[in-house]
BAVEXTOR-235335 format. One record per residue (C-alpha): x, y, z. Coordinates in steps of 0.02 Angstrom, whole numbers. Example, Ala and Ser with C-alpha at 12.3 -4.5 7.8 and 13.67 -1.06 7.14 Angstrom:
// residues 2
+--------+--------+--------+
|      u |      v |      w |
+--------+--------+--------+
|    615 |   -225 |    390 |
|    684 |    -53 |    357 |
+--------+--------+--------+
// end
This chain:
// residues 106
+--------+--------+--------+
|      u |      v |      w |
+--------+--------+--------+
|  11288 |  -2074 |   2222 |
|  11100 |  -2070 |   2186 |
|  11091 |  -1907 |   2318 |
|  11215 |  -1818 |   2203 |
|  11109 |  -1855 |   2049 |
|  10964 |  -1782 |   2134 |
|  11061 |  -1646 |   2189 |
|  11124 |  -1578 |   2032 |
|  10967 |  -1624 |   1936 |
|  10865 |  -1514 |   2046 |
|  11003 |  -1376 |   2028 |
|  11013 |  -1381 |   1853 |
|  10810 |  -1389 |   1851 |
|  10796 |  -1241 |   1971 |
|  10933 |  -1127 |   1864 |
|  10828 |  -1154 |   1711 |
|  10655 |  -1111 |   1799 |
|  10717 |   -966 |   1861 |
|  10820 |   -924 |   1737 |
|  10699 |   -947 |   1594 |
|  10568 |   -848 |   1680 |
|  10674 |   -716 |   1736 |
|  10734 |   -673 |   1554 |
|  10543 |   -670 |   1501 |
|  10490 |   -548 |   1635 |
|  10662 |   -451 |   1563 |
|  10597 |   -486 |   1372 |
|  10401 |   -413 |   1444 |
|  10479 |   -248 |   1502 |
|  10576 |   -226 |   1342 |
|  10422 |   -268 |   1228 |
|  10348 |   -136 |   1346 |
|  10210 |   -229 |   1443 |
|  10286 |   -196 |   1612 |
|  10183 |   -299 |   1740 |
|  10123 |   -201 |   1868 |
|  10029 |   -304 |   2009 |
|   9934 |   -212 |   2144 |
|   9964 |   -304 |   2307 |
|   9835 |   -408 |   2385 |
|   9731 |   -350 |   2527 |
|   9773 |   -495 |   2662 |
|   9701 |   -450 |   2845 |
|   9868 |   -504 |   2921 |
|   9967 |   -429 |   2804 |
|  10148 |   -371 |   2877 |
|  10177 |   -231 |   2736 |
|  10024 |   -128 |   2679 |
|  10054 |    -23 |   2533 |
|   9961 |    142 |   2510 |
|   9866 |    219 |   2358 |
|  10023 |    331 |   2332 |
|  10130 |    197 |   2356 |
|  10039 |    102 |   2200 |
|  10001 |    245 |   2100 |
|  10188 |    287 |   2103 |
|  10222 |    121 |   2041 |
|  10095 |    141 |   1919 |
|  10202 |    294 |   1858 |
|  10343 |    222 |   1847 |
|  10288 |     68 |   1726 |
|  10205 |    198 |   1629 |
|  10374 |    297 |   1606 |
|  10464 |    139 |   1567 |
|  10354 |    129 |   1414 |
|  10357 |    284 |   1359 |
|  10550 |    290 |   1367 |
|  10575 |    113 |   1276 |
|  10694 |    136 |   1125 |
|  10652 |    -25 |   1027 |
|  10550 |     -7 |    866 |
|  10383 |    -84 |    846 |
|  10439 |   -244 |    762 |
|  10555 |   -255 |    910 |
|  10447 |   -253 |   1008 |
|  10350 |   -390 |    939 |
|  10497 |   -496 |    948 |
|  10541 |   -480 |   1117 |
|  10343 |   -499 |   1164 |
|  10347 |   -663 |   1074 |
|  10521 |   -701 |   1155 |
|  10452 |   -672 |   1337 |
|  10316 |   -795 |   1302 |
|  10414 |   -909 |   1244 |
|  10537 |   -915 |   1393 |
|  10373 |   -939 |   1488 |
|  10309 |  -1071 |   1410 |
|  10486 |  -1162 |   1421 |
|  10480 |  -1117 |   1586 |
|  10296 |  -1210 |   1609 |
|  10352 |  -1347 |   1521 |
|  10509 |  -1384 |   1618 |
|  10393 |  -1385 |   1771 |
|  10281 |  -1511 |   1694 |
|  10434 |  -1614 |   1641 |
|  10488 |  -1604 |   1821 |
|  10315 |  -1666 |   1881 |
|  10314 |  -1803 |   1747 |
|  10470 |  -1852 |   1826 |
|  10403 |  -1887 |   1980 |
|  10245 |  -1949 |   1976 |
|  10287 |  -2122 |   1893 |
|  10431 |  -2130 |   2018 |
|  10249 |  -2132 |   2141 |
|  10187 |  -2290 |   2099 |
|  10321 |  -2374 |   2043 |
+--------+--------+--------+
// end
């Protein structure tokens, strides 16, 4: 019984990670701070993207701004939403890791 407790506790902990941060990054890109990343430069790297291949990124994150229909105050509110997810997000983590570490040395 204890392995099915575990079970659904870390399924219900990984849906809300993921799911919490996944409707931030959604909230970002609608307050119109779409996160582009430029890959990192790893000397055994599998995939290598090119300038062209980043600038075109680039672009697009660019046009998704430009074409956002939400008014400024919108805006603000989904900006504020998005970091909110994430810090619910952070804060699940740590309640996860405060979970475990008394189980530790107990």
């Amino acid at each position: 019984m204890g392995f099915v407790v575990v079970l659904l506790a870390a399924l219900t902990g990984t849906v809300i990670v993921v799911g919490l941060y996944s409707l931030g990054l959604k909230l970002l890109v609608r307050a119109g701070r779409v996160p582009v990343v430029s890959p990192a430069t790893f000397t055994d790297a599998i995939t290598v993207f090119t300038e062209a291949e980043i600038k075109s990124a680039a672009k697009k994150a660019a046009k998704a701004v430009r074409k956002n229909p939400l008014s400024p105050m919108q805006k603000r509110i989904a900006l504020v939403a998005a970091y909110t997810c994430f810090a619910l997000c952070g804060a699940a983590v740590l309640f996860g890791i405060y979970l475990i570490v008394p189980a530790l040395h107990g």
